[in-house]
C-alpha positions as CSV (number, residue, x, y, z in Angstrom):
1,X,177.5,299.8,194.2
2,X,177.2,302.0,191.1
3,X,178.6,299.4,188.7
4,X,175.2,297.1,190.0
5,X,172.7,299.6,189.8
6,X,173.3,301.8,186.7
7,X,173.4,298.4,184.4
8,X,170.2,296.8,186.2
9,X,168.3,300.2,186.1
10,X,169.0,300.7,182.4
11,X,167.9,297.0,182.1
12,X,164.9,297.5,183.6
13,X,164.2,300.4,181.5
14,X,164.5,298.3,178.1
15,X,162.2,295.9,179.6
16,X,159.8,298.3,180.5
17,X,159.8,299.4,177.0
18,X,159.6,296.5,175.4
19,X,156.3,295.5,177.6
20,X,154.4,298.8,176.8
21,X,155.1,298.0,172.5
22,X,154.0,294.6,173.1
23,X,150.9,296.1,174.9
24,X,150.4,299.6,172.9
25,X,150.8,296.8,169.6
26,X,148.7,294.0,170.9
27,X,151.7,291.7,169.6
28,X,150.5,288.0,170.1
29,X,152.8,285.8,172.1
30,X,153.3,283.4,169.3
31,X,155.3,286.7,167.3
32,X,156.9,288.4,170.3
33,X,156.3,287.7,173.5
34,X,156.4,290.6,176.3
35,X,158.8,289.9,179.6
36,X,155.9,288.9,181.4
37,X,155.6,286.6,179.5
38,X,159.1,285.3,179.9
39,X,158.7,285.3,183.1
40,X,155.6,283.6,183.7
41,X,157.5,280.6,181.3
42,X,160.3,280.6,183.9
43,X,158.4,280.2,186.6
44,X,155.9,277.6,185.2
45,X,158.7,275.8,182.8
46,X,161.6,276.5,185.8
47,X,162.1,273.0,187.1
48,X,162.3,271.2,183.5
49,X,164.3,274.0,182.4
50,X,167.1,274.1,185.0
51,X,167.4,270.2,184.6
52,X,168.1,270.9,181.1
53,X,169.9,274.0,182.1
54,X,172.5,271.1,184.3
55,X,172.8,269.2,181.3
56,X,173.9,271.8,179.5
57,X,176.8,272.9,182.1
58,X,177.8,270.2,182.5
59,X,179.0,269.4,179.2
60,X,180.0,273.1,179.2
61,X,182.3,272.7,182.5
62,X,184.2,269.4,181.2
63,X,185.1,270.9,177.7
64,X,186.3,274.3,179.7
65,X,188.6,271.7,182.0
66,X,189.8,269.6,178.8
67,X,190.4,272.9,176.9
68,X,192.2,274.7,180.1
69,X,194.5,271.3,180.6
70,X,195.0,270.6,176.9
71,X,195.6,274.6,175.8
72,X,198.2,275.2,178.7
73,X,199.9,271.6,177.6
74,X,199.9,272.2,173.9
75,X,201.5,275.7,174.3
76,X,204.1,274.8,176.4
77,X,205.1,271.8,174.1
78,X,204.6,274.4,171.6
79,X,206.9,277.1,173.1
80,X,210.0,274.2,173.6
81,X,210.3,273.5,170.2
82,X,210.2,276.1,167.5
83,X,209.7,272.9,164.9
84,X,206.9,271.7,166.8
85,X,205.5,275.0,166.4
86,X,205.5,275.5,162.5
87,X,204.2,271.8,162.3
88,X,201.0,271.9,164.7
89,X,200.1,275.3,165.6
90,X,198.2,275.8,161.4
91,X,196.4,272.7,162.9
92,X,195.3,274.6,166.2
93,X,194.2,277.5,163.7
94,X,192.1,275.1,162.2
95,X,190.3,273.9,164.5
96,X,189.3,277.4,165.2
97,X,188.4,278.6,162.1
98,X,186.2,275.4,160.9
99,X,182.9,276.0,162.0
100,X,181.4,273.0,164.1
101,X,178.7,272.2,162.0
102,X,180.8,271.2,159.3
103,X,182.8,268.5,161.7
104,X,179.6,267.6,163.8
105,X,178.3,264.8,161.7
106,X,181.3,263.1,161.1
107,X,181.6,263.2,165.0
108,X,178.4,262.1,165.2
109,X,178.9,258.8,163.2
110,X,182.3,258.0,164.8
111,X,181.1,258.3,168.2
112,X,178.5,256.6,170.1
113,X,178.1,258.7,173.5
114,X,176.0,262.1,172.7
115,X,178.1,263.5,175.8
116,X,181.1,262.4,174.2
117,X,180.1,264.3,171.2
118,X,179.1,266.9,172.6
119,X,182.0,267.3,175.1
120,X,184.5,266.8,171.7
121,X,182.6,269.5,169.9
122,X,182.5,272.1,173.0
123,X,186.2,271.5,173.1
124,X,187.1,272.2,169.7
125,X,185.3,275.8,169.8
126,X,187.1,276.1,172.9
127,X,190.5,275.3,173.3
128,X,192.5,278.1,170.5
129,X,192.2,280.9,173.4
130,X,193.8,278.9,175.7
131,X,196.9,277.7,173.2
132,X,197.4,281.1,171.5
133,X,197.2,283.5,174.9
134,X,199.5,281.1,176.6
135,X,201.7,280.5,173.9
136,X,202.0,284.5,173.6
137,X,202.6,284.4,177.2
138,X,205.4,282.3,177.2
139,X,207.2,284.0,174.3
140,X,206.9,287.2,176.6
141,X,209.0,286.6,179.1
142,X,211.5,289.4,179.8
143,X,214.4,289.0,177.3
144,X,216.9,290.1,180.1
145,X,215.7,287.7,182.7
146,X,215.7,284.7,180.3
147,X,219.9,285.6,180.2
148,X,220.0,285.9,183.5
149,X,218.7,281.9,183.9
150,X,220.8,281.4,181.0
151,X,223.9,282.8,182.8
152,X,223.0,281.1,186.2
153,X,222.8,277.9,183.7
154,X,219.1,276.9,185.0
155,X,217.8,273.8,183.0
156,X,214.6,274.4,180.8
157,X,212.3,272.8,184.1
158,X,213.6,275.9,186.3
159,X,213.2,278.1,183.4
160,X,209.3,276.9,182.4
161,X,208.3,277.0,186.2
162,X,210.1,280.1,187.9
163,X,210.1,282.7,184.7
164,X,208.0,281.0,182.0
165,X,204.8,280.3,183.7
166,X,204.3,283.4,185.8
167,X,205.4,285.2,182.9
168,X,202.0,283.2,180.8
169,X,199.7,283.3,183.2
170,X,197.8,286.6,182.9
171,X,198.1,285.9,179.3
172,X,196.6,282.0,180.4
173,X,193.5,283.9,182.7
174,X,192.8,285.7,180.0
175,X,192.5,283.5,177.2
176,X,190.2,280.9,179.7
177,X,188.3,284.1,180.1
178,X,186.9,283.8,176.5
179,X,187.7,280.2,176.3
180,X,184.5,280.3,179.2
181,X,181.8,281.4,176.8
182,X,183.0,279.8,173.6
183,X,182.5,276.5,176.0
184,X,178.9,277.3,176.3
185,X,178.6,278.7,173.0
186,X,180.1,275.4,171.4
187,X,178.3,273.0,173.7
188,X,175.0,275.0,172.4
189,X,175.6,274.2,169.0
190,X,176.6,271.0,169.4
191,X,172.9,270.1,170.9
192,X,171.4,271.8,168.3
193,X,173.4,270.1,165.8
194,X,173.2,266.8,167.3
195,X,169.5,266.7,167.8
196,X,169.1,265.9,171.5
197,X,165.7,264.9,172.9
198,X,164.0,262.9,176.2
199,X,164.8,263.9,179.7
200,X,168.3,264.4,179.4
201,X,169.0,266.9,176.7
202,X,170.5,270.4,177.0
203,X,168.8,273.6,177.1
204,X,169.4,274.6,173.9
205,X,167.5,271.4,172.3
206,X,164.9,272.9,174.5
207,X,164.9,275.9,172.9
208,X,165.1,274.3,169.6
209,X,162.2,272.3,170.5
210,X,160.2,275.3,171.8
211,X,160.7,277.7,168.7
212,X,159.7,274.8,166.5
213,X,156.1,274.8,168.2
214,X,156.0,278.5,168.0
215,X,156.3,278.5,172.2
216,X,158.3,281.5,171.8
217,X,157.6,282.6,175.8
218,X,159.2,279.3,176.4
219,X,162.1,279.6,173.9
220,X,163.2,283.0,175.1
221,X,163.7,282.0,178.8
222,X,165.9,279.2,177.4
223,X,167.8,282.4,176.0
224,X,167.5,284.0,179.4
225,X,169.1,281.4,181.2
226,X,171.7,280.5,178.8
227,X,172.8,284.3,178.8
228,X,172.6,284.2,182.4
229,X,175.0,281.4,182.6
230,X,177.7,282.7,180.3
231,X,177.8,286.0,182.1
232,X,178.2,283.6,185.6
233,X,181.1,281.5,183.7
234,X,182.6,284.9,182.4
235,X,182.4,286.3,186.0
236,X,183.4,283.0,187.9
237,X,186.9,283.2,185.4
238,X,187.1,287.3,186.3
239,X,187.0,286.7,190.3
240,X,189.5,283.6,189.6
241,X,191.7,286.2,187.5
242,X,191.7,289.1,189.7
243,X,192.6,286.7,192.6
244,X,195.4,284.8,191.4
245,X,197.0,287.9,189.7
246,X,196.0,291.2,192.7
247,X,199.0,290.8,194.5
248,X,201.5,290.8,191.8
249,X,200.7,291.7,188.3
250,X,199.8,295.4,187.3
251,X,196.4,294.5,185.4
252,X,194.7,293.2,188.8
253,X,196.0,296.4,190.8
254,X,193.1,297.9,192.5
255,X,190.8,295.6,191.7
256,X,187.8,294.7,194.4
């Protein structure tokens, strides 16, 4: 119960703080608006917000699936062929280390659907976790058991599913685990980049959209729900985690 309440009190307390400045200051909204503020904008924006808000995860939600398919795929293609590896895995690196911006409007021109965009864009910010944990997973299988499948001559099939995979999935878990917020991180981006308006864009074109006319009250529960989302995604992947890995693997020992 502790691990609840110590983090919402301390919360609570920054909030508190942050109302009496705003009061003590006599801050205007349109500079820095107080949490009251915030949350009158929730409650009177909620409904267009959470639509937005759908939009938003779903985009997020597909490019987690694509990245969680495509990583665990790539890696273990990856893992079978130390050729394969020299010749693709720079090219995973880069798609990493480019920032989207700078590939979001050639996207943009050579696609026509703005999901499609978006869900291409979300995937590329997502996706490295998942091939580099796994493929670290899978090159950390127990030296002595890979002999022993060797010396019971099991085919590479037996060896990927009965020592290869269970050896790579903590290492898997735990790469989706950040793979889960770089999803909503890239998907953000991406409708800010791409310049999503009407009824069915994102959150973050919202919040775009808001800041622009200095609705800051507005902007800032855009923020509230967005954060509120990644830390659902991040704990959603934790429960899955602990689950799959309690009755077997030392890191979920103990674990609620």
């Amino acid at each position: 119960m502790s691990r609840i309440l110590w983090p919402l009190a301390f919360g609570l307390a920054l909030l508190g703080v942050w109302e009496t400045l705003i009061i003590m200051y006599e801050v205007p909204p349109y500079i820095l608006p107080g949490p009251s503020d915030v949350a009158a904008s929730l409650w009177n924006d909620g409904p267009s917000l959470l639509k937005s808000l759908a939009v938003t995860l779903q985009v997020t939600l597909a490019a987690l699936v694509l990245a969680c398919i495509s990583g665990a795929g790539i890696a273990i293609l990856l893992e079978q062929s130390k050729t394969l590896e020299r010749i693709l895995f720079p090219y995973a690196v880069f798609l990493q280390v480019t920032p989207i911006v700078t590939i979001a409007p050639f996207v943009i021109i050579w696609v026509d659907s703005v999901f499609v965009v978006l869900l291409i864009l979300a995937w590329m910010a997502a996706v490295f976790p998942v091939i580099s944990n796994t493929l670290l997973g899978l090159k950390s299988a127990d030296r002595n058991l890979r002999d022993l499948f060797i010396l019971y001559e099991a085919n590479r099939t037996q060896t990927l599913r009965h020592l290869l995979i269970p050896s790579a999935l903590p290492y898997f878990l735990g790469g989706l685990r950040i793979s889960g917020g770089l999803a909503l991180i890239g998907t953000v981006v991406a409708e800010m980049v791409a310049g999503t308006s009407g009824e069915s864009s994102g959150l973050a074109s919202r919040l775009l959209e808001s800041s622009y006319r200095l609705e800051l009250s507005r902007a800032l529960a855009c923020f509230v729900l967005l954060s509120i989302t990644g830390f659902c995604i991040y704990a959603a992947l934790n429960w899955l985690s602990d689950r799959l890995l309690r009755n077997w693997h030392e890191s979920a020992f103990g674990n609620p």
